[in-house]
N, C-alpha and C positions, 0 to 999 in steps of 0.2 A: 546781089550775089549771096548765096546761099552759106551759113555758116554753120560747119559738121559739129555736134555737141560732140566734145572729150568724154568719154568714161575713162574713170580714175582705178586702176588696178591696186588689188590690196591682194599682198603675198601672206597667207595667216598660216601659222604651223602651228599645231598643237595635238600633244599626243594622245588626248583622251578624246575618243570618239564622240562620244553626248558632249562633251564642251566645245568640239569641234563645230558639231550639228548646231547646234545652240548662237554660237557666232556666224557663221555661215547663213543664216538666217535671216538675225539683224542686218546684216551685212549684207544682205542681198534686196532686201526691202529697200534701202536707201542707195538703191540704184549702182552699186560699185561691181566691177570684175572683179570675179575674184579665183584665187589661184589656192587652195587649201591644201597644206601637207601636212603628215601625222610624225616625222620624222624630221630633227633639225640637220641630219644630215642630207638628206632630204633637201632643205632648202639652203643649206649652204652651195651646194651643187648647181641649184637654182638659178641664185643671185649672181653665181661668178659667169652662166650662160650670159653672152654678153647680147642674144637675140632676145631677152625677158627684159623688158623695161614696168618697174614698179612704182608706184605713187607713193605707198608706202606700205610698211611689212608689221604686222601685228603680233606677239609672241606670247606665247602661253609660255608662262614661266614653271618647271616643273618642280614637282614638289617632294621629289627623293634628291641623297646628298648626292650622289657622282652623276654628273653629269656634265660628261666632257664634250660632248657636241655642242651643247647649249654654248658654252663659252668659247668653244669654238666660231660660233655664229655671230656672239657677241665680238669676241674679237674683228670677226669680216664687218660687221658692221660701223667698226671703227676706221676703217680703211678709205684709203682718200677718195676711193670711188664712190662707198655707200656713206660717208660720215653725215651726210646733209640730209640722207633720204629719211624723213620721218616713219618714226617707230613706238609704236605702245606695246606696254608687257603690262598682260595679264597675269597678277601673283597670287596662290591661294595665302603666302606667308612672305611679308616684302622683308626677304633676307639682307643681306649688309652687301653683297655682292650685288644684286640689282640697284641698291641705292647708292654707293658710290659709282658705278657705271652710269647714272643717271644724270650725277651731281658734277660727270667730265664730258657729257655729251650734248652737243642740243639737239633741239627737235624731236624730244622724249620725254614722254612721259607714263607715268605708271597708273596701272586703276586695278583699285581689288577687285575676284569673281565675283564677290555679290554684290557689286554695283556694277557689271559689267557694260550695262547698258549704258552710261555714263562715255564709256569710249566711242559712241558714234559722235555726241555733241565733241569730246576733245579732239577727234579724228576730224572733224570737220574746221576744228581749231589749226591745228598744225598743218591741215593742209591750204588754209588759206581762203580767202572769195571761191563759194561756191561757183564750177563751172555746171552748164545745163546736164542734167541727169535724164536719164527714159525711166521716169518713175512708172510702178505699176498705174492702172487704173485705180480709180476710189471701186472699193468694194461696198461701201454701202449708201444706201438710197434709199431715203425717206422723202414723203410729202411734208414731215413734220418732222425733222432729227431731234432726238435727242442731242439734249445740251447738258453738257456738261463743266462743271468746276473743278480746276485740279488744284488742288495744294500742296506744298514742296516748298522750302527753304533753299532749296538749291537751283539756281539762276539755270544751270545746264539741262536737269533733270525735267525743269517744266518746259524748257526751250522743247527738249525732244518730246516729251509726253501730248506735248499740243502739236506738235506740228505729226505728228503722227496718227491720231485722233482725227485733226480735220480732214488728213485725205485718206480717212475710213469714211466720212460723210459725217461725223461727230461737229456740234458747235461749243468750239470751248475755249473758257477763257480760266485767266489763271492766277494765284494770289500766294504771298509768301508767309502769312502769319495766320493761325488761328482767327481773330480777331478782325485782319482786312479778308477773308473767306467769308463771316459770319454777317457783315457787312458787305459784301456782293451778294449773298444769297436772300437778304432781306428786299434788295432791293431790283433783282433782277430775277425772272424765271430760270429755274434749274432744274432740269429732274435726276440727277444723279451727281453727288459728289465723291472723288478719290484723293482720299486724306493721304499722306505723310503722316505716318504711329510717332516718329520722333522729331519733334521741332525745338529750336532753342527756348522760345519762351513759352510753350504749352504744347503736350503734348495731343494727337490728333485725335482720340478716344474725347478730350474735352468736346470740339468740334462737334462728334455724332451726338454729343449729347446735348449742346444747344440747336442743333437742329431739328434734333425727335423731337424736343419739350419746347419748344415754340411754335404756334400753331400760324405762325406766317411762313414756316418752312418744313413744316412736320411731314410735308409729300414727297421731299428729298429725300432721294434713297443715296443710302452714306454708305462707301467703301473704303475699306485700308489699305493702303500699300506700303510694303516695309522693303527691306535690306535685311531683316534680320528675322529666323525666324525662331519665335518665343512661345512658349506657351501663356504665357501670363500676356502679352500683345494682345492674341488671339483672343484669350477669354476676355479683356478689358474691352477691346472691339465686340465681342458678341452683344455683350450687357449694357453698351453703351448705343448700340441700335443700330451697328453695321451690319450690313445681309452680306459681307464676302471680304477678308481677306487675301491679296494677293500680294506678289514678292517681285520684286523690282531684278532678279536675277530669271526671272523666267524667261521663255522663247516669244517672242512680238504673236504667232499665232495662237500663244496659251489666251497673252495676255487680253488678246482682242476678242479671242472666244469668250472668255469669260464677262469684256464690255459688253458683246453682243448678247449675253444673255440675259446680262442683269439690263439691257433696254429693252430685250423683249421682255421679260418679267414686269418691266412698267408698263408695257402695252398694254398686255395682258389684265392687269389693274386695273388700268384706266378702264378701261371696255367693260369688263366686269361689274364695275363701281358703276358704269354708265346704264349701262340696258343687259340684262339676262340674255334675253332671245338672241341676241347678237353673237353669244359664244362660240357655236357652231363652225360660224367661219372666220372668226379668228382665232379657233384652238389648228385649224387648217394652216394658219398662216406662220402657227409658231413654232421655232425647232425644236424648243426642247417637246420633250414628254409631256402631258397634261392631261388628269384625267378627275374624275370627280367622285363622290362617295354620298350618300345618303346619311343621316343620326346613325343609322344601323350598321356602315361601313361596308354597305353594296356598291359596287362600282358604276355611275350612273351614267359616263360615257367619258371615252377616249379619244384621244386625237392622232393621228398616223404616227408620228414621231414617237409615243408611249408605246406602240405596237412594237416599232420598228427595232425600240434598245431592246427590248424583253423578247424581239424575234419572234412574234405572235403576228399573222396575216390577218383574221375576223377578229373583229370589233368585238361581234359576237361571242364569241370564245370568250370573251373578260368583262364584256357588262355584264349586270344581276349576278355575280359570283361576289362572295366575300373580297376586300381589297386584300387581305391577308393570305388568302390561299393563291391570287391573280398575281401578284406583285411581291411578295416577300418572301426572301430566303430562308431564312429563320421563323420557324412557324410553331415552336414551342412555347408556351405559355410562359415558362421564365423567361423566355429572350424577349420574346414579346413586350408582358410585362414594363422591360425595360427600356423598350424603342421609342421615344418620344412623336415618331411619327404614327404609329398605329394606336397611340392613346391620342394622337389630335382628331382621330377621324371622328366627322360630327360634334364635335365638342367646339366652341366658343375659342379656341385656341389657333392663336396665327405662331409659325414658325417658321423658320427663317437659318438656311444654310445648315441644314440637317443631313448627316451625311448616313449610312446606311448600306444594305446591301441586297438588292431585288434578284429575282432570279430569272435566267432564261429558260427559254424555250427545249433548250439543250442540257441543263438541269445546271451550268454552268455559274457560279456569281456574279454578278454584276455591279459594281462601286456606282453609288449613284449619290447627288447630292440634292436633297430634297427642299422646298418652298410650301406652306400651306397655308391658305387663307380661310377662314371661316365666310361660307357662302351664304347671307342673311338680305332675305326677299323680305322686305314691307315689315320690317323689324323683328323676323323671325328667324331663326335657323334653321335651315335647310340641310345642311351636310358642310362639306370642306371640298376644294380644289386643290390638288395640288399639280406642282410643277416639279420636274425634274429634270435633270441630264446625266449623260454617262460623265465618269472624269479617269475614269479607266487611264487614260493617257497622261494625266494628269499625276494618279497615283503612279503610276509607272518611271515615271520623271523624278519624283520626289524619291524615289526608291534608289534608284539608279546615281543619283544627286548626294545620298545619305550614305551610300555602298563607298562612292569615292573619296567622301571628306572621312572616314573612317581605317580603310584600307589601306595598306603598301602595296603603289603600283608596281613593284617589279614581280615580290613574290605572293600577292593575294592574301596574307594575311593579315588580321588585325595589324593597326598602325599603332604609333606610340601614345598618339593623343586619345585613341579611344582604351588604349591598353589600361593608362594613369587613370582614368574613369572606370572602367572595371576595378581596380584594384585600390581603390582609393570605399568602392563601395563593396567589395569581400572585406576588407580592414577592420570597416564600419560595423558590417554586420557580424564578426568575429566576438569584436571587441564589447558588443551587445547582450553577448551568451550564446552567439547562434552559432557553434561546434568549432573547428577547428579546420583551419586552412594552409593554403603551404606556396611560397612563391620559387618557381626554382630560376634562376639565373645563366641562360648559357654563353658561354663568347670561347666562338669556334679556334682551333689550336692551326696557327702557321698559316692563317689566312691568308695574310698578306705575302707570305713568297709565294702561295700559288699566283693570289693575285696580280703579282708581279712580273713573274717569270711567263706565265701562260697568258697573260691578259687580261680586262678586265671583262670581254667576254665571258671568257673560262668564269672569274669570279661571280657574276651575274648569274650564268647557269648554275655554277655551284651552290650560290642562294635558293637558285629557287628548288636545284634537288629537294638541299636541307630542308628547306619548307614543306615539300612535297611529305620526306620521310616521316616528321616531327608530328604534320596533319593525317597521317596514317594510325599514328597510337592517340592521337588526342582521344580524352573522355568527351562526349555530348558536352556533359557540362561548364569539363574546366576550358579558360581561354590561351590560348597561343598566338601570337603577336612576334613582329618583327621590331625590334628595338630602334637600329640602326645599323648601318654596317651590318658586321658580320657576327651583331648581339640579338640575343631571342630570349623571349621568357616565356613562363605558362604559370599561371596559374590553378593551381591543385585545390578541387572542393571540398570538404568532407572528410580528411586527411588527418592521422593522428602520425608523428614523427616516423612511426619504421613502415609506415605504407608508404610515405612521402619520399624515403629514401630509395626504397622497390622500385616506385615508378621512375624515380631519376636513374637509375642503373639501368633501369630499361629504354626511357630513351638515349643514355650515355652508347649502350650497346649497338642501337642503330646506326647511331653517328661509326661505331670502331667495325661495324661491319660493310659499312658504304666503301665502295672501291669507284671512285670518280674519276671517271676517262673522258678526256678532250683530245680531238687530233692527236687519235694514236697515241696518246701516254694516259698511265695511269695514275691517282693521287690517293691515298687512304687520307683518312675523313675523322680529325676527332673533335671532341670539344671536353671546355671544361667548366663541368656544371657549378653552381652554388646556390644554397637549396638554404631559405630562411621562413621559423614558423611563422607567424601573426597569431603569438598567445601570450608575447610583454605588455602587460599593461599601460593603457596611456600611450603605446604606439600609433605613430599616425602612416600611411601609406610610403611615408617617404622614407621613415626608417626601414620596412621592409622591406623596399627596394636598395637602399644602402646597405643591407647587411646581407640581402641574396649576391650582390655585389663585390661585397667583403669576401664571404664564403666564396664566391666565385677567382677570386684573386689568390685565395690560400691554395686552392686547388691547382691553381696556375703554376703558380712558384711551386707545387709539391712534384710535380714531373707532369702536368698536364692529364690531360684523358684519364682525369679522375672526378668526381663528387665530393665535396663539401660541404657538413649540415652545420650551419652557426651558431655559436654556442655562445649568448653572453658574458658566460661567466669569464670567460677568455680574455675578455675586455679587449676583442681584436681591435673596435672602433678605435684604441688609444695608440696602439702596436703602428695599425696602417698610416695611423694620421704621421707618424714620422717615417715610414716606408714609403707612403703613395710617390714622394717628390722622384726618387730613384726609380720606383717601381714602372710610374710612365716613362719614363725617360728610357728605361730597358724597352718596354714594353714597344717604344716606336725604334730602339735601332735591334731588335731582333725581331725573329721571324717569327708568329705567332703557331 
């Protein structure tokens, strides 16, 4: 008798579309149904259809304060119908509200976004003995695979990384220390390792490097993959003889793009190192780009895939031309100069994860990430090869990735973590001799009875008017950001005190001219500013934010929908420290 496999439905809400896409993904590789909403209202609706049966429900946990769906949902999830059904939240900041919710529930568990990938092994946890899945087919097929070594300290992480791997067609086995890595690679064939950048007892940059400088495994080609992304990682990986970092929060077809390339890049070696005449048709066989150069940097032939990023049909068209007029964006002699790939051509110099910008055919950019080998026949040099691919998708990802951890999802402006980093470095550079700067502090007046009375609707649009009007007058320069709530600041560049003042009157002015209607009523619109320089010496960013703060408090208690510039000598800091206790305490039972 025939036994029908189960597929496991997973109900995933999350309201940011790329993290949406991103899980959706993984999530779909590993064979699961899946049900994805953008809205937790959305799946509160869902859950209570009583014809929707789920395995379990996955939650992006959001990253602005109100958010009363979300705990709406949590609440349903508490309910004696869903309390059993396993559930992961994904947190970009694991607030105190998800972790007590965690620490009275079971069958929950939490993973940060940049380990997200971490939640299929826990999801596979909580849900128990794997039932039969309709995994995809293996997508790749060699006569010869590539074998690879992963390294990772973490028991979960290499679970998924290999068993993901083998059914690309990848042979790979797996080690948890620096040390038993260095120790499988000695003693077993490998043509590519991916390090873990951070391990308890040595970190994974050591690894690339006892493998480059040991010539029982110097043909291993050594990659990083982190959680975390650094600049100082990256360059420790370059220097230590990794050709690619990658980031353990990417999508499964970045990440596999990227294996797949760094094995055909060994192909490609291999073949090369072996026999010349042979290139022909294995530069046919390879996806990326590849093309070749002469001492002189003529282009000595291409391969279809090189054609095809740079949207060039004839071969013809780009042999015997300069590689620099064929291929390069930037064709100025200073830029030039500086491109570490158009100084390797013909030169004795192998390079390795060279990023860059080629042009198309359409006169359009192209982000490409560059490989070059020095190409030496019978001990001679000949020219260079290189290799390339597009990462267009790649940079676009990171773009889009870097916009979110930065911004406020409701109203699009600078968020508070990226605000504290701007203003932490105008401080800096103030305090250096480099001119004069100005922080103004705004916290809108009666926010809270609108919010109240009209809803939190209403207050949501009212954000993001104010945002809208606020990014109307901003300068290029200076930055505007959402605090919290229904708190804003900006930063003023170049500013000596009565300019500083002008412009806060003039966005005070916008705010007392907005007339904000919601269903048929209307609300006038103030705020009250507080406007503090950065020219006390010895100041550090925190006091200037405490004392636009300050000044924004005086202006409160003075009748509102006014400006106030702080004045040390005042010695407010000493006044409020015995006011603030009262001062909040008004501040939450009136109307702001």
């Amino acid at each position: 008798m025939a036994v029908e496999s189960v597929v496991q439905r997973i109900l995933l809400v999350e309201e940011s579309a790329t993290l949406r896409y991103i899980m959706e993904k993984a999530l779909l590789k590993q064979g699961y149904e899946l049900a994805p909403l953008e809205t937790f209202d959305g799946a509160i609706n869902t859950l209570n259809n009583p014809e929707d049966k789920f395995h379990a429900v996955i939650i992006g946990w959001p990253n602005y304060e109100q958010h009363r769906d979300a705990d709406r949902l949590i609440e349903l999830m508490e309910s004696e119908r869903h309390n059993k059904l396993p559930a992961i939240v994904l947190s970009h900041d694991a607030d105190i509200e998800v972790l007590n919710w965690m620490s009275r529930r079971s069958y929950t568990a939490l993973v940060p976004w940049e380990n997200y990938l971490e939640s299929i092994a826990t999801l596979h946890k909580l849900l128990g003995p794997e039932v039969s899945r309709n995994h995809a087919p293996v997508v790749r097929s060699l006569e010869h695979p590539v074998r690879i070594l992963f390294v990772d300290d973490s028991v979960s992480i290499r679970h998924y990384y290999q068993r993901l791997l083998n059914r690309n067609g990848y042979i790979t086995e797996t080690a948890d220390s620096v040390q038993a890595a260095f120790d499988m690679a000695v003693q077993q064939p490998f043509d590519l390792a991916i390090i873990d950048y951070f391990m308890p007892e040595e970190n994974g940059y050591v690894l690339c490097q006892k493998l480059r400088d040991d010539e029982r495994t110097s043909q291993i080609r050594a990659s990083v993959i982190t959680g975390t992304y650094l600049d100082e990682v990256i360059k420790d990986c370059l220097q230590a003889g990794a050709i690619e970092c990658m980031f353990k929060n990417e999508a499964e077809e970045l990440f596999l793009s990227r294996i797949a390339s760094m094995s055909r890049f060994i192909e490609v070696q291999k073949h090369i190192e072996a026999e010349r005449e042979r290139l022909e048709s294995i530069l046919e066989s390879v996806g990326e780009g590849v093309y070749g150069v002469d001492n002189d940097g003529f282009v000595t032939f291409v391969n279809p895939a090189a054609l095809g990023i740079v949207g060039k049909v004839d071969a013809l068209s780009v042999t015997g031309v300069k590689a620099r007029d064929a291929f390069h964006y930037n064709v100025a002699d200073d830029v030039l100069n500086h491109d570490r790939l158009y100084r390797a051509y013909g030169k004795s110099i192998e390079l390795r994860s060279w990023e860059t910008i080629f042009k198309h055919q359409s006169g359009k950019p192209v982000p490409v990430e560059c490989t070059v080998y020095p190409l030496n026949i019978n001990g001679r040099q000949e020219g260079s090869v290189i290799a390339f691919r597009d990462i267009s998708d790649r940079k676009m990802l990171e773009e889009k990735m870097h916009w979110q951890a930065t911004h406020d999802h409701l109203t699009r402006l600078c968020n508070r973590r990226y605000f504290e980093d701007q203003l932490e470095t105008e401080v800096g550079r103030v305090q250096s001799g480099g001119g004069m700067s100005a922080l103004v502090y705004l916290d809108l007046d009666r926010f809270k009875y609108i919010n109240d009375t009209a809803g939190h609707d209403a207050g949501d649009k009212l954000l993001i008017e104010i945002a809208r009007l606020l990014a109307q007058k901003i300068r290029a320069n200076d930055v505007l950001a959402r605090l919290g709530g229904d708190e804003f600041a900006i930063i003023l560049k170049g500013v000596d005190e009565e300019s500083a003042m002008i412009m806060t009157e003039t966005y005070r002015m916008v705010l007392e001219k907005c007339n904000f209607a919601y269903r048929g009523e209307s609300h006038n619109v103030h705020g009250s500013f507080g406007v503090a320089l950065m020219d006390i010496a010895g100041m550090t960013s925190g006091d200037v934010l405490a004392n636009a703060d300050i000044a924004c408090h005086i202006a409160k208690r003075s009748g509102r929908n006014q400006s106030h510039l702080y004045e040390q000598s005042n010695d407010e800091k000493n006044v409020m420290g015995s006011e603030l206790g009262w001062s909040q305490r008004l501040r939450d039972a009136m109307d702001k």
